[in-house]
N, C-alpha and C positions, 0 to 999 in steps of 0.2 A: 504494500500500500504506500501514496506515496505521500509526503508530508505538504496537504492541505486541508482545512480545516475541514471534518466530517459534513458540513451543512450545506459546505459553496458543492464538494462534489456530489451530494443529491440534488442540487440546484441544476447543476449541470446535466445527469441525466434528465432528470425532467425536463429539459430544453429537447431532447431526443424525442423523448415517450409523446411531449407536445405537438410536435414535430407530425405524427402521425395522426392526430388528433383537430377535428376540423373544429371552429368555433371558438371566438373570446369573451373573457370575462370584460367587464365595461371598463370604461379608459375615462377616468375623473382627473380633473384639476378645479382651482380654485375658479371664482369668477373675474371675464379678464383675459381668461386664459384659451389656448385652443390644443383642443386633446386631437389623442391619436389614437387607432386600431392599438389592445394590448400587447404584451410581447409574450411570448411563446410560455416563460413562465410563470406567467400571469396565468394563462389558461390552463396548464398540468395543473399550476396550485388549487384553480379551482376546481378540477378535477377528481382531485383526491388519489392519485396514480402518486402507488411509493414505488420505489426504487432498490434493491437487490444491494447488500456490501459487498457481493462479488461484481456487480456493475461499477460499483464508485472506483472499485481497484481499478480496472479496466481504464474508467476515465482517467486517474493518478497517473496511472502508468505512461500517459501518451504525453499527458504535460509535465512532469515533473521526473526527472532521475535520480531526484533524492529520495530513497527508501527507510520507511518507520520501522525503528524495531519492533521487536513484540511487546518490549516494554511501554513504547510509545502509542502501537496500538490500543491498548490494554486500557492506557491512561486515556484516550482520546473516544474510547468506547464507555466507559465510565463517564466522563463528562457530559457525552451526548445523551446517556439516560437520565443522567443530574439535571441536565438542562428540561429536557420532558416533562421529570416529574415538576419540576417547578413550575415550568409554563401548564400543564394540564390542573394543580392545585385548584383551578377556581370551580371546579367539576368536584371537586372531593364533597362539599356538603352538601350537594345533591346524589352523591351514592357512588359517583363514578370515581378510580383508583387506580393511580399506576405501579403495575409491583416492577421495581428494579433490577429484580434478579431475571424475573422471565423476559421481562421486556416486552409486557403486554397489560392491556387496560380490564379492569372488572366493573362489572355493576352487576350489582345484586346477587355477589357470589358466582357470576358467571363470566366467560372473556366475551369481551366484546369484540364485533368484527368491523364494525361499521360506523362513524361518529361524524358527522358534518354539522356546522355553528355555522353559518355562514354569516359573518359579520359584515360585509357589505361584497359588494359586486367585483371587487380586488382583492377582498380578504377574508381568510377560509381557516378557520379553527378544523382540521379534521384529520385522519389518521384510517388506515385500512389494513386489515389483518384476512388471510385464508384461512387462519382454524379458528377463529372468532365463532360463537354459536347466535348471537344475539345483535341486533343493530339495537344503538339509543338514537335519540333526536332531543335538541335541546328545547327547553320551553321557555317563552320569553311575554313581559307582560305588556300592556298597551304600550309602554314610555319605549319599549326594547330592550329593558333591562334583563338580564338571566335570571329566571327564578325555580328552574329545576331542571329534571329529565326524566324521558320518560321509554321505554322500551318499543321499537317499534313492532309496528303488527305484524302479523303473518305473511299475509296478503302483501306487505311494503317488502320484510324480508327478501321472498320469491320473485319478487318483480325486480330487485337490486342485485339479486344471483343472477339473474338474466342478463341485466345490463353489464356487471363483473365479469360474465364470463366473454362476452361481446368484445369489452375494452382490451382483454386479456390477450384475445385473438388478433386481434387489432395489433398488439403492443407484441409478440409475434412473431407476426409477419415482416415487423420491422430489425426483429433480433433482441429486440427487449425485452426481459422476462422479471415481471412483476414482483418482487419479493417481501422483504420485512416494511413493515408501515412505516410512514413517517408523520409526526405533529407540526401542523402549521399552528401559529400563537399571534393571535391582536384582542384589542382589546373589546371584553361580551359585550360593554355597552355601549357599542360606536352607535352615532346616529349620521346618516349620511346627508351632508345638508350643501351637496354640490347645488342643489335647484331653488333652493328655499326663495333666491329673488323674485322665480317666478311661480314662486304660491297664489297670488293675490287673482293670478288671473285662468287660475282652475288645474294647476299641479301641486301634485300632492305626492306623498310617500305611505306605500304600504309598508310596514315594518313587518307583516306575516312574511310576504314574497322578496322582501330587500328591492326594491325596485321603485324608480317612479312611476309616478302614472297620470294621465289627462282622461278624467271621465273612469272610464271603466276600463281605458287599454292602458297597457307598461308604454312607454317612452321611450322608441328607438333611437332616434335623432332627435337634438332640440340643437338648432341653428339659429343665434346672435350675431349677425354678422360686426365683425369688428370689437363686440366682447366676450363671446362666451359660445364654447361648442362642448355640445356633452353627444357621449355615443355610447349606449348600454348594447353592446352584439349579443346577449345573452336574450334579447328579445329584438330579433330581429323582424321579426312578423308585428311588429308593436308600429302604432304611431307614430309618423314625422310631424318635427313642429319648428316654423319658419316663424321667428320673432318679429313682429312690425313695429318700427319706433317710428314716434314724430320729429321734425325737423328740430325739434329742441333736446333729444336723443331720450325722449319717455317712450316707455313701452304702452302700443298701442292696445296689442293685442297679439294670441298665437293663432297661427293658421296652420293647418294641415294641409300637407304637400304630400306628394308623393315621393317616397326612401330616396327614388333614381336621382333626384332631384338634390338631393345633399349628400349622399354616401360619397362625394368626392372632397369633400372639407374635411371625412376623419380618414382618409387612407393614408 
């Protein structure tokens, strides 16, 4: 293995496993600002695709010719479950537990396979195990705060072994081969307030879906020209909205366009 830090080389494969993988998580900046399509590990992250420590050697090996000892390993595999259990802590008083020696999460006396927090549309609390028996899902109250968890259903279970085993194949084909999970960490009560400027004139944010929305649909594009470009690709089938300002630079009103019509301002 070769001497870089365990977290940059799962980053790195998951630019691979991404690589394979059609579709992005949404691309936010401040207002003001103009965003872009995410980048490759933006979309694994939100995916939940871990990454194998006999891939990350793989990767070590091609960049770097300085070699970890065992000792160094050892220490550097140690740190990386330290780091886990600390970041996964805010799940303990809702039942969920990382034991350090296995290097796998419980709730309710059982391992878990499956954990996704999605805390906004670029960041993913989540981790994925093959001998896990159980998925949770977190529960969060009006404000989006975390206030527990809860075990998923049967019915969600089987419909996620589908999709796993789909990804799997996917991941493959391309010579990638899924292995030990890995924890993404942000923080459970983000509130995403990239649109709040234009609240007043009928968007809104569901905190169930993480997503904005006008009316009843998510928010693909919202086009400001000259302040402000947001692009959620995660609902792509969603509403475009072209900002109309007056000659004093107030916002008029949004109008719905058709995608074709802006999808060239976030590429």
């Amino acid at each position: 293995m070769k001497k870089q830090k365990i977290t940059t080389l799962l980053l790195t494969m998951v630019l691979c496993a991404s690589a394979v993988l059609s579709g992005c998580a949404a691309s936010q900046t401040e207002p003001n600002q103009s965003t872009t399509s995410s980048t490759p590990f933006e979309e694994a992250k939100d995916s939940g695709t871990s990454i194998s420590s006999d891939e990350a050697s793989s990767v070590q090996a091609y960049e770097n010719d300085e070699v970890l000892s065992s000792e160094e390993q050892a220490k550097a595999e140690q740190e990386r479950r330290a780091e886990i259990a600390e970041k996964c802590s805010i799940y303990e008083p809702y039942g969920m537990t990382y034991d350090t020696e296995k290097d796998r999460f419980f709730y309710n006396g059982q391992v878990v396979r499956y954990f996704k927090d999605q805390i906004n549309s670029n960041e993913t609390n989540g981790f994925s195990y093959d001998d896990g028996v159980i998925d949770v899902e977190p529960i969060r109250d009006e404000d989006g705060t975390l206030t527990g968890l809860k075990q998923s259903s049967d019915a969600d279970f089987n419909a996620r072994t589908k999709e796993q085993e789909a990804l799997k194949a996917e991941l493959e084909k391309a010579g990638i081969t899924a292995g030990s999970g890995s924890f993404e960490q942000g923080d459970p009560n983000y509130r995403d307030d990239s649109l709040d400027a234009y609240t007043e004139f009928g968007v809104s944010y569901d905190k169930t879906s993480n997503h904005w929305m006008y009316g009843e649909k998510p928010i693909y594009i919202l086009y400001d020209k000259e302040h402000y470009t947001f692009c959620d690709k995660g609902v792509s089938d969603g509403i475009s909205l072209n900002v109309v300002r007056d000659k004093a630079g107030n916002i008029e009103k949004l109008v719905s366009v058709d995608k074709g019509e802006l999808e060239q301002f976030v590429k």
